[in-house]
Biotite code that builds the C-alpha atoms (Angstrom):
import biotite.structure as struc

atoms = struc.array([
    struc.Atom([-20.705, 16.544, 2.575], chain_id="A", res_id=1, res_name="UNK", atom_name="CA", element="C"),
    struc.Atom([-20.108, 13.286, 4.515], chain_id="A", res_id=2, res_name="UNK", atom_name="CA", element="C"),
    struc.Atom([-20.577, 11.019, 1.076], chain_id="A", res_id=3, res_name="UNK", atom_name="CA", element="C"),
    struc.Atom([-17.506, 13.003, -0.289], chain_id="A", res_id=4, res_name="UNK", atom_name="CA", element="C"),
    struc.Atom([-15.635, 12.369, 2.610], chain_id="A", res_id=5, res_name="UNK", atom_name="CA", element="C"),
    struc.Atom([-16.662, 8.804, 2.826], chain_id="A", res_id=6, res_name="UNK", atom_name="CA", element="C"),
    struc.Atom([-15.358, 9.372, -1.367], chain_id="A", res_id=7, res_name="UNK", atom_name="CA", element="C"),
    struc.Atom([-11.950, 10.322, -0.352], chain_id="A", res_id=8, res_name="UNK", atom_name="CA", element="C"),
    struc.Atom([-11.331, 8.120, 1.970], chain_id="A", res_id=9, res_name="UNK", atom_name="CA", element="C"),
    struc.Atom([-12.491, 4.869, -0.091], chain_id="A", res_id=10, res_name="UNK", atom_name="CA", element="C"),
    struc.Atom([-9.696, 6.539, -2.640], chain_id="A", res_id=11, res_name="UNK", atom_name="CA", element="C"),
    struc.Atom([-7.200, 6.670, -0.252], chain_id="A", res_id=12, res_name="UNK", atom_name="CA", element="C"),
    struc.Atom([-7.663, 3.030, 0.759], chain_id="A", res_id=13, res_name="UNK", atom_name="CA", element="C"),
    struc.Atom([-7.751, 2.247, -2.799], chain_id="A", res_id=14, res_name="UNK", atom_name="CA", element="C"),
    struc.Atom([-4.809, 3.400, -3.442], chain_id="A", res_id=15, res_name="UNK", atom_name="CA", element="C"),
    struc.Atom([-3.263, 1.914, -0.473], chain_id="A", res_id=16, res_name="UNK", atom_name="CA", element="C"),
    struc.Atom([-4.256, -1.335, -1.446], chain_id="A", res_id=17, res_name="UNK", atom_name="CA", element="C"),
    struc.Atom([-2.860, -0.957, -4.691], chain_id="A", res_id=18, res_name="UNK", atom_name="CA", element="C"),
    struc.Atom([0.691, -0.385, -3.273], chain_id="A", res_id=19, res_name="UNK", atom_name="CA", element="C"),
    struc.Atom([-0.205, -2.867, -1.126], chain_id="A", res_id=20, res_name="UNK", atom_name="CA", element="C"),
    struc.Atom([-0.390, -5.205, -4.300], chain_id="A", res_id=21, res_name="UNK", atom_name="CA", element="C"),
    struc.Atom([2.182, -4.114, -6.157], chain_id="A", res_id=22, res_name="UNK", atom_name="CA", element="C"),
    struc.Atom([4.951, -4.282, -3.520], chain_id="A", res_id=23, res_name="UNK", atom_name="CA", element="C"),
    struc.Atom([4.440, -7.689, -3.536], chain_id="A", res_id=24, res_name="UNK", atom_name="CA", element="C"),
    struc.Atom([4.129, -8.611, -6.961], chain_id="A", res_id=25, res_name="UNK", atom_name="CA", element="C"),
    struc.Atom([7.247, -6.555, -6.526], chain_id="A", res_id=26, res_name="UNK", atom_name="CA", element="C"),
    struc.Atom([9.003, -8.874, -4.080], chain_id="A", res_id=27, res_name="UNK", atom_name="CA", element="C"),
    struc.Atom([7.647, -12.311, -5.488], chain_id="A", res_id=28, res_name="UNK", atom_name="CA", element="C"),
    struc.Atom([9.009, -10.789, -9.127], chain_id="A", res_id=29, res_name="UNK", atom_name="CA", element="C"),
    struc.Atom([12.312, -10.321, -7.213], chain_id="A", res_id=30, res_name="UNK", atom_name="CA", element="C"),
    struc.Atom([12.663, -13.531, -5.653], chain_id="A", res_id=31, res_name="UNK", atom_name="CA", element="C"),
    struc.Atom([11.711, -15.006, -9.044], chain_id="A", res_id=32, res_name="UNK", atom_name="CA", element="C"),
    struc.Atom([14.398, -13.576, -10.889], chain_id="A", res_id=33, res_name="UNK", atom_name="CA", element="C"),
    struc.Atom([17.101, -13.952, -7.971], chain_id="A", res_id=34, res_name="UNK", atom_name="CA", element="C"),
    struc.Atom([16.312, -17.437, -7.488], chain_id="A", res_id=35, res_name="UNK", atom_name="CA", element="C"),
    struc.Atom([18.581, -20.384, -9.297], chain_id="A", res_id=36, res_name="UNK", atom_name="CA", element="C"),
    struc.Atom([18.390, -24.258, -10.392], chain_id="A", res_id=37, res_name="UNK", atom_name="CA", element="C"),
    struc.Atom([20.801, -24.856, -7.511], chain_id="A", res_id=38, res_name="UNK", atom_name="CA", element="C"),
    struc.Atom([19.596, -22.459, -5.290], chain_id="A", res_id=39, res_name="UNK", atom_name="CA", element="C"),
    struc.Atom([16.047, -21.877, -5.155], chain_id="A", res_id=40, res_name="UNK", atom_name="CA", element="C"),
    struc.Atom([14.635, -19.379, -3.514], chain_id="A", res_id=41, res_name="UNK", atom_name="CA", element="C"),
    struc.Atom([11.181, -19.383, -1.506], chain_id="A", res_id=42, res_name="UNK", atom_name="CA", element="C"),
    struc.Atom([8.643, -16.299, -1.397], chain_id="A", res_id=43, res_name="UNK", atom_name="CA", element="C"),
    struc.Atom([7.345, -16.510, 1.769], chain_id="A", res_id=44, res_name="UNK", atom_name="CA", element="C"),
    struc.Atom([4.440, -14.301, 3.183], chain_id="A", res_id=45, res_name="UNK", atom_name="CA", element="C"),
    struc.Atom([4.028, -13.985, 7.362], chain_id="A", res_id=46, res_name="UNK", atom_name="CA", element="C"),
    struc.Atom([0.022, -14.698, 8.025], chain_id="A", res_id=47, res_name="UNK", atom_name="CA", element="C"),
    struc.Atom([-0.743, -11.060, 8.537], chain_id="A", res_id=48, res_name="UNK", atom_name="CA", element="C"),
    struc.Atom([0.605, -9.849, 5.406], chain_id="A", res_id=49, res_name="UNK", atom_name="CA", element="C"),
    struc.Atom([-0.964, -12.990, 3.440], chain_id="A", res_id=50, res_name="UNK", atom_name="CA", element="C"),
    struc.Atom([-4.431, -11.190, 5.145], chain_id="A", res_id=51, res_name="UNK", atom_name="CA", element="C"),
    struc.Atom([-3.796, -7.903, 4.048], chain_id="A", res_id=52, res_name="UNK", atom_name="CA", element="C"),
    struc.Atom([-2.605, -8.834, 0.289], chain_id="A", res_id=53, res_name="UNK", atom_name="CA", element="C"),
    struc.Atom([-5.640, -11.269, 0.621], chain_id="A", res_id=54, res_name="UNK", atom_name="CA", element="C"),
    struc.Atom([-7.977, -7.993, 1.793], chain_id="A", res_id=55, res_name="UNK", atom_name="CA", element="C"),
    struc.Atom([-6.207, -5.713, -0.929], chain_id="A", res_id=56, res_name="UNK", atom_name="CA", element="C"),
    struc.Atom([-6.875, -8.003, -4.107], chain_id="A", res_id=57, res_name="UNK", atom_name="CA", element="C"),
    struc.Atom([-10.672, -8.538, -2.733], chain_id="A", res_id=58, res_name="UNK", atom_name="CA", element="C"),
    struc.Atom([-11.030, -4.778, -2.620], chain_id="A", res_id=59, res_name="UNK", atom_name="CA", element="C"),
    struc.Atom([-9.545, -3.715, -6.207], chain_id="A", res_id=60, res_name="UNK", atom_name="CA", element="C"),
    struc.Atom([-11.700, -6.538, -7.573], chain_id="A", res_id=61, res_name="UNK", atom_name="CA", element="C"),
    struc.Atom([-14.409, -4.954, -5.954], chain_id="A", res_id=62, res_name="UNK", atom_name="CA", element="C"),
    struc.Atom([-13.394, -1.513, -6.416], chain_id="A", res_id=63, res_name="UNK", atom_name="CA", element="C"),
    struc.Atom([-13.580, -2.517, -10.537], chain_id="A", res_id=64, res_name="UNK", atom_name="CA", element="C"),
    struc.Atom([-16.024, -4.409, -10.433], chain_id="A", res_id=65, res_name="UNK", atom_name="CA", element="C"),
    struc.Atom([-18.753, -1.821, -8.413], chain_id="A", res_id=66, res_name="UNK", atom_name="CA", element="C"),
    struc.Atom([-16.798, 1.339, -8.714], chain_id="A", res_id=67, res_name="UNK", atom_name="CA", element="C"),
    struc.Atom([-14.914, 3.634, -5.932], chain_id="A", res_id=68, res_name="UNK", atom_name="CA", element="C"),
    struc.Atom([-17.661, 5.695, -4.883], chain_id="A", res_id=69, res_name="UNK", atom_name="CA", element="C"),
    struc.Atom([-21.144, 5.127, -2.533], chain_id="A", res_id=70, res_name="UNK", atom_name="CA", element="C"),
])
């Protein structure tokens, strides 16, 4: 009973992390595609967030690598 909630719970976090990643593939795509020769325009990440995406990516890798579940 407690290894399928641990289950869940490494699912949900999973799937966090992958909206995690694709929000900012998301924004980088955007600032790609807004950005000009004259005008070029910077994606910039606050520390926290560069953590997080940092924790995310290290997590799906792992999650694909190992699997989801204990």
């Amino acid at each position: 009973m407690l290894v399928d909630i641990l289950n869940k719970i490494l699912l949900i976090l999973f799937f966090m992390s992958s909206l995690n990643v694709l929000r900012h593939v998301y924004y980088f795509i955007q600032a790609v595609l807004t950005s000009t020769e004259e005008e070029p325009k910077k994606y910039r990440i606050p520390n926290v967030s560069l953590y997080l995406l940092g924790v995310s990516i290290a997590y799906i890798l792992s999650a694909i690598i190992t699997g989801i579940t204990l």
